[in-house]
C-alpha positions as CSV (number, residue, x, y, z in Angstrom):
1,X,60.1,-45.5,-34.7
2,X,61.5,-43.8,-31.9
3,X,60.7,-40.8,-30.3
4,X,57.4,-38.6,-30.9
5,X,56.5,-38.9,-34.7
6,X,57.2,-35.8,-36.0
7,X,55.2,-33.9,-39.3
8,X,58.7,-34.6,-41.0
9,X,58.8,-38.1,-40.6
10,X,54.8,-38.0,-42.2
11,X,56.2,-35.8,-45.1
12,X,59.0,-38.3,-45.7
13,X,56.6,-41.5,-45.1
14,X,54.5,-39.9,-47.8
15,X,57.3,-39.1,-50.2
16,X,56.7,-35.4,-50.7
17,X,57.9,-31.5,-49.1
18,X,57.5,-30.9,-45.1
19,X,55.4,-27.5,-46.8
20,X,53.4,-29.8,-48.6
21,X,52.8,-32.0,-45.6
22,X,51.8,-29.2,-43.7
23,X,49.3,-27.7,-45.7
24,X,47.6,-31.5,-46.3
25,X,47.2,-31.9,-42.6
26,X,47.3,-28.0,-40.8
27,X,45.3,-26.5,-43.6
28,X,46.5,-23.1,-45.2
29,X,44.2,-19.6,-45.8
30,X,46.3,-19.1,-48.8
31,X,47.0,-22.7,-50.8
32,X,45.6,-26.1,-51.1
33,X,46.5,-29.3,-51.8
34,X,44.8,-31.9,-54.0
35,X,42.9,-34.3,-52.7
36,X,44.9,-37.5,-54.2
37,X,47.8,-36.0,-52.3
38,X,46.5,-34.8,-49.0
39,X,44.8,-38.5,-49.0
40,X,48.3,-39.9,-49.4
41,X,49.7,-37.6,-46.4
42,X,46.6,-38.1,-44.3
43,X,47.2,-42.1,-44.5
44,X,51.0,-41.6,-43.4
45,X,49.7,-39.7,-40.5
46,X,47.5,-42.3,-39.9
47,X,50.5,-45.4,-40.1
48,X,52.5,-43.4,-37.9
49,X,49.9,-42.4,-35.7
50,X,51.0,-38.8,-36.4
51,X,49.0,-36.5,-34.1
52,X,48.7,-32.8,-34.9
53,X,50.2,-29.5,-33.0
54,X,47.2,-27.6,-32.6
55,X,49.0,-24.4,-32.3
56,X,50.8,-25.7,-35.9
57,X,47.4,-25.6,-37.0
58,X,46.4,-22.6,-35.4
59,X,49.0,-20.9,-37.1
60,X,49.0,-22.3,-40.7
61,X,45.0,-22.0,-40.7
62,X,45.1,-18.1,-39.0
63,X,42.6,-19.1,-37.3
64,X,42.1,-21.8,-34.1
65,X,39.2,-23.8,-33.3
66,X,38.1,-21.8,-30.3
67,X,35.4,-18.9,-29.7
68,X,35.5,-16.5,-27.2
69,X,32.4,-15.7,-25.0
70,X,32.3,-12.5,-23.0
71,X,30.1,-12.0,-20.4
72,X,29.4,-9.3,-18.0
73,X,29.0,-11.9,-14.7
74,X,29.7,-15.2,-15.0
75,X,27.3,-16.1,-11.9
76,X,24.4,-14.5,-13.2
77,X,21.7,-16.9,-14.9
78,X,20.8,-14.6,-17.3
79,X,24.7,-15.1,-18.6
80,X,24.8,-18.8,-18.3
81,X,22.2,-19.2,-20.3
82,X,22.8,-17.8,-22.6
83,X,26.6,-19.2,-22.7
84,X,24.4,-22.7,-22.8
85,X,23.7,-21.7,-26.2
86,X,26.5,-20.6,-27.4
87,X,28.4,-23.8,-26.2
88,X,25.8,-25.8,-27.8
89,X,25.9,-24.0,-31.2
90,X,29.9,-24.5,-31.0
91,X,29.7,-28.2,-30.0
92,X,27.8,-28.7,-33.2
93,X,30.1,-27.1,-35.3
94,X,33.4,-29.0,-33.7
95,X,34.5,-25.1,-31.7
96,X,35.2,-24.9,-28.3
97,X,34.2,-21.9,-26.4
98,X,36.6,-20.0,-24.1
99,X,34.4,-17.9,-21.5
100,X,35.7,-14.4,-20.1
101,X,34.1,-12.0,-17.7
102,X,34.1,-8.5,-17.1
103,X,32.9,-9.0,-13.7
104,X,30.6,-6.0,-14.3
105,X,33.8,-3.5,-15.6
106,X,32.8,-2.7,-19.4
107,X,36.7,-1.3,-19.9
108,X,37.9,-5.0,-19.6
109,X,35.6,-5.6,-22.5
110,X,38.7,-4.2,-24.9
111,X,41.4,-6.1,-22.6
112,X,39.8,-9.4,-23.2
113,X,39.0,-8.9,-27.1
114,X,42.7,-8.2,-27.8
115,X,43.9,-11.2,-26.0
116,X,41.2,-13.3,-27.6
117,X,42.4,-11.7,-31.7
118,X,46.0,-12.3,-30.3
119,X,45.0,-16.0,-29.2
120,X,43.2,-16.5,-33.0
121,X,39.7,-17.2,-31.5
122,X,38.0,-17.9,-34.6
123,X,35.5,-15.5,-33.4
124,X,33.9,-13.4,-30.1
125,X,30.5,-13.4,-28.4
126,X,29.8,-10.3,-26.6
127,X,26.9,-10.4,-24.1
128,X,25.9,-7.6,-22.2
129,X,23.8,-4.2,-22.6
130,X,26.2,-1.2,-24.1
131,X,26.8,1.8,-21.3
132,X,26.2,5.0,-22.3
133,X,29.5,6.4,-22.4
134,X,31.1,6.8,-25.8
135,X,34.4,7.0,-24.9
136,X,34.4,3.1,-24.0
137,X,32.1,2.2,-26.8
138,X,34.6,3.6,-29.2
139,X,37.6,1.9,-27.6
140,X,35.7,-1.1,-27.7
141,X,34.4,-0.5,-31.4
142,X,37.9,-0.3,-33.0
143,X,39.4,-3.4,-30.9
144,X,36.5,-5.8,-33.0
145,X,37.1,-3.6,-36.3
146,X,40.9,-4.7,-35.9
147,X,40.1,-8.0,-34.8
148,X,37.6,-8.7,-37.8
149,X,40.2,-7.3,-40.2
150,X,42.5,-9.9,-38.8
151,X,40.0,-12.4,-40.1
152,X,37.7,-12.8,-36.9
153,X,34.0,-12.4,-36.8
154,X,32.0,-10.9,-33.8
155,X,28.7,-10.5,-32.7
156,X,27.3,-8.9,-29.6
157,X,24.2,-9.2,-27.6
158,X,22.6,-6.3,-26.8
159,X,22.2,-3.0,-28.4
160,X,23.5,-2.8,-32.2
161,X,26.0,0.3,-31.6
162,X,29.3,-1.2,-32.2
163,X,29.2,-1.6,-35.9
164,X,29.0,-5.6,-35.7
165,X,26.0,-8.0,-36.3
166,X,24.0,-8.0,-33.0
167,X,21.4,-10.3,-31.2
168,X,18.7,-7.7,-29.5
169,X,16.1,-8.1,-27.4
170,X,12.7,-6.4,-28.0
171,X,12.5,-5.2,-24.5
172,X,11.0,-2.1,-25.0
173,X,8.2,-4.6,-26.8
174,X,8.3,-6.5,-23.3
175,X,8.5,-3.7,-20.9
176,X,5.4,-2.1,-22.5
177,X,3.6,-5.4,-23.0
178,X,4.1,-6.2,-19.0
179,X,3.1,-2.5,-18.1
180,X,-0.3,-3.4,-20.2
181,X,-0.7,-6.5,-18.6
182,X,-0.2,-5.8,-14.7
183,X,-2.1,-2.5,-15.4
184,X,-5.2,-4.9,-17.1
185,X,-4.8,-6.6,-12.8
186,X,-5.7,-3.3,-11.3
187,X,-2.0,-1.8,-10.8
188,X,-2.1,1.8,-10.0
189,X,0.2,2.6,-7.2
190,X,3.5,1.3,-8.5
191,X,7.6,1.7,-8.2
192,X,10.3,0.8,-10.2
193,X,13.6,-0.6,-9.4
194,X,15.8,1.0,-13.1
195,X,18.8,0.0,-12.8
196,X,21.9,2.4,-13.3
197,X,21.3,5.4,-15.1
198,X,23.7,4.8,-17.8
199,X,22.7,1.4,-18.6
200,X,21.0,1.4,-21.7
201,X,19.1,-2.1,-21.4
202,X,17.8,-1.1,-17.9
203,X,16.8,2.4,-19.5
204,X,14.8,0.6,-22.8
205,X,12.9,-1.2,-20.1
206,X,12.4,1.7,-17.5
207,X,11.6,4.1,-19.8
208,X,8.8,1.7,-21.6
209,X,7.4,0.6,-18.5
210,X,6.9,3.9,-17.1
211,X,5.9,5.5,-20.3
212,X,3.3,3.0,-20.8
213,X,1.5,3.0,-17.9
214,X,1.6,6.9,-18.0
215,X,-0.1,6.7,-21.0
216,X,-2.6,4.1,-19.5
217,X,-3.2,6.8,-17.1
218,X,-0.9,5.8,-13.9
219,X,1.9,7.7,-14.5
220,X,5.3,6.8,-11.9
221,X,6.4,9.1,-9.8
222,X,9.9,10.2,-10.1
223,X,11.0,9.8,-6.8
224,X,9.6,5.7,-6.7
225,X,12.0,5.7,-10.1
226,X,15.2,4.2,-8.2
227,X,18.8,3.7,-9.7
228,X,20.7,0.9,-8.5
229,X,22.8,-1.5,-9.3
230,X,22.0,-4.2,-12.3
231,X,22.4,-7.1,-10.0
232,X,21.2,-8.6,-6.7
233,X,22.5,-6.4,-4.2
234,X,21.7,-3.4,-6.3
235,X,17.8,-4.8,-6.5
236,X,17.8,-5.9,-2.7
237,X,19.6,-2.4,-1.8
238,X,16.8,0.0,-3.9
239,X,13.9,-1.8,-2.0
240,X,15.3,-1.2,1.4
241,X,15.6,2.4,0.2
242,X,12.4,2.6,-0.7
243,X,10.9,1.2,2.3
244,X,12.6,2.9,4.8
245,X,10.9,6.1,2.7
246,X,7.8,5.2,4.3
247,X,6.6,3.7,0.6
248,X,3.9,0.6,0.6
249,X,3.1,0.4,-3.5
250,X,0.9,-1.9,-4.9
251,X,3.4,-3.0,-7.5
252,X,7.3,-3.4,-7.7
253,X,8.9,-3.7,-11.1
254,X,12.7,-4.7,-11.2
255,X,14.1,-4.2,-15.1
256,X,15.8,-7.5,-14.1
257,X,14.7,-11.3,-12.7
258,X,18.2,-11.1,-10.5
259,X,17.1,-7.4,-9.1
260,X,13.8,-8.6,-8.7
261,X,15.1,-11.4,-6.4
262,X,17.1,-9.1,-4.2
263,X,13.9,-7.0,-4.0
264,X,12.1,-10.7,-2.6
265,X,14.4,-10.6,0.1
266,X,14.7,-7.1,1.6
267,X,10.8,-7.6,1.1
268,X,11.1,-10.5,3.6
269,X,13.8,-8.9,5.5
270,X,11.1,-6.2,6.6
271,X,8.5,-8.5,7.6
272,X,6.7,-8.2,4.3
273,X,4.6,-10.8,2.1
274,X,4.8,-11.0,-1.4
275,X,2.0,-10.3,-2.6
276,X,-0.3,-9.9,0.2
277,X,1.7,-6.5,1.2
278,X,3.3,-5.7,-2.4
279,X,3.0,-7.4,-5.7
280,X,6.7,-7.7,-7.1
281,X,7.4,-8.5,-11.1
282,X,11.0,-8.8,-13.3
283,X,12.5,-9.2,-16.3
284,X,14.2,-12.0,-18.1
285,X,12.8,-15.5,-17.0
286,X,16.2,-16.7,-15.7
287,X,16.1,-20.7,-14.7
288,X,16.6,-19.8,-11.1
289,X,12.7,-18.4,-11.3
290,X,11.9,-22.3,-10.8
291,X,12.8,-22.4,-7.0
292,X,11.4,-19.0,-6.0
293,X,8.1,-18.6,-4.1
294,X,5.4,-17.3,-4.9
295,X,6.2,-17.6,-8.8
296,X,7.9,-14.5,-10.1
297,X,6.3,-12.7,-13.2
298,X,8.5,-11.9,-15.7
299,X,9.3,-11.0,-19.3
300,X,10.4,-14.2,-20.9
301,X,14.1,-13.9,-22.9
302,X,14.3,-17.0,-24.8
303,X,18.1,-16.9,-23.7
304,X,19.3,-19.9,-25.4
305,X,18.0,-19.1,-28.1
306,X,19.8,-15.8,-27.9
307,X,23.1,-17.8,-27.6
308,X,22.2,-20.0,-30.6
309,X,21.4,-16.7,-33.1
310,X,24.8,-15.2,-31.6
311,X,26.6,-18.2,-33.0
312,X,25.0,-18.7,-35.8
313,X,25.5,-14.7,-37.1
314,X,29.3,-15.3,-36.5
315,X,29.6,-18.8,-38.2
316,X,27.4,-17.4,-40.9
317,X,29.1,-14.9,-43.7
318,X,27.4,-11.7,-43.9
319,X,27.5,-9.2,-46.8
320,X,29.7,-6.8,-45.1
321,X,26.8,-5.1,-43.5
322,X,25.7,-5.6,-40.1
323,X,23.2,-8.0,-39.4
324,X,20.7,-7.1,-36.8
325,X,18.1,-10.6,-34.7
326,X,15.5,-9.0,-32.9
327,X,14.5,-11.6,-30.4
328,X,10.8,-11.9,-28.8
329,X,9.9,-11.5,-25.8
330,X,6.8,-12.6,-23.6
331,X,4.6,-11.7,-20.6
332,X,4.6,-14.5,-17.7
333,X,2.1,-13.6,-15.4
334,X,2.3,-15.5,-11.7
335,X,1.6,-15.4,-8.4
336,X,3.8,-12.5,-7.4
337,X,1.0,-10.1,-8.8
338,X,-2.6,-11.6,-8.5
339,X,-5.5,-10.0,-10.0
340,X,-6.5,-6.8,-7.5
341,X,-9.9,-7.0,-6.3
């Protein structure tokens, strides 16, 4: 035959409608055909070597085979891990993932979901803490209601405040487990790199770590409370603030493994030790924490795992109400804070 082989030439190879044809080989969300017939079809396809239009079958279906992955920073472990999982997940169920990135800018959040529901991602993976600003959680709460009335489903990880099923991490568990456990090594004298004010993961784990040691008796002061930025410069800038205060604590906690590194190096950029001059601890357990010496302690995120639960809530039906995973987390204590003598 010459030329491409076209889905009329299958239809007419098979003896029945180019409608018919279509729906044996695109699939339909409203009709079917029997399996004698689409079997009939599928072996025409097959003597011609038909190969599908996948944006045929995007269309005829609704739906396409992708699923869209948003992230806040797409160079951050913490992210890539977690869009491991997810990957992995879709692999498994024949998906491919397409990834997106805020770069750190929550309003892009609604950009992105639009152009994924006008794309017909089968569904969307949101990963990254919620702000607290309701103006943007709203925008962003009726671009997924329109795109799950389209026929999408979405998930996010993080807080469950968008009216979808969620994947949250128990890190107010985890902050106040770590406040116990470097308390239990003699930690007294202690300051905490928080994050931005507005972020409401960094606050869960500020506000648990601090609360928890006041409790224990070692309340933080306010002013070794720092905001920052949730990332590595914000980390590395908040130690060199509190340095150049005149501040020597015992202890250093960063509500994130990639603040905590930032922290390691404006440490070492002031002719400090860790932990001989300050003990330094994180949260998160991000790969990278393999290369970094001494050995960070941490609150382990199983973050794959995280990826894997997001998938599986939006390959999953629901019964209309939103599902909530509350993911573990665990204390990894290392050399970054010995036991004080």
């Amino acid at each position: 035959m010459a030329g491409p082989v076209t889905l009329s030439d299958v239809a007419r190879e098979a003896g029945v409608s180019l409608a018919t044809a279509s729906r044996a080989i695109n699939g339909s969300p409203t009709r079917t055909v029997g399996p004698e017939l689409r079997a009939r079809v599928l072996a025409a396809a097959e003597r011609l070597r038909y190969s599908p239009d996948a944006n045929a079958q995007a269309m005829a279906r609704g739906r396409t085979t992708s699923v869209g992955l948003v992230v806040h920073d797409i160079a951050d472990p913490y992210f890539s891990t977690i869009a491991r999982g997810v990957a992995h997940a879709a692999g498994r169920a024949g998906l491919q993932v397409i990834l997106a990135s805020t770069e750190q800018d929550p309003s892009r959040e609604v950009e992105i979901v639009g152009l994924l529901r006008r794309q017909r991602a089968r569904a969307i993976v949101i990963a990254g803490s919620r702000y607290d600003d309701e103006g943007t959680a709203n925008a962003l709460r009726d671009a997924l209601d329109e795109y799950r009335t389209s026929g999408g489903a979405a998930a996010v990880v993080g807080q469950p405040v968008l009216g979808t099923d969620a994947v949250h991490v128990a890190n107010v568990d985890g902050a106040r487990a770590l406040a116990r456990a470097l308390h239990g090594r003699g930690y007294r004298d202690v300051a905490v790199l928080a994050g931005p004010e507005h972020h409401l993961t960094a606050r869960e784990r500020r506000t648990a770590f601090t609360s928890e040691l006041a409790a224990l008796g070692a309340p933080v002061p306010d002013e070794r409370v720092l905001t920052c930025g949730f990332d590595h410069e914000g980390g590395e800038d908040a130690m060199t603030r509190l340095l150049a205060s005149g501040a020597r604590p015992q202890l250093v906690f960063a509500v994130n493994d990639v603040m905590a590194l930032g922290a390691l190096a404006a440490a070492r950029a002031a002719g400090l030790v860790v932990p001989d001059d300050l003990a330094l601890a994180g949260f998160g357990d991000i790969t990278t924490l393999r290369d970094v010496v001494p050995g960070l302690t941490t609150v382990r995120i199983p973050l794959e795992e995280v990826g894997t639960e997001a998938m599986r809530l939006v390959l999953e039906a629901g019964n209309g109400a939103p599902r909530v995973v509350e993911v573990p987390t665990e204390v990894v204590l290392r050399e970054s804070t010995p036991v004080l003598a």
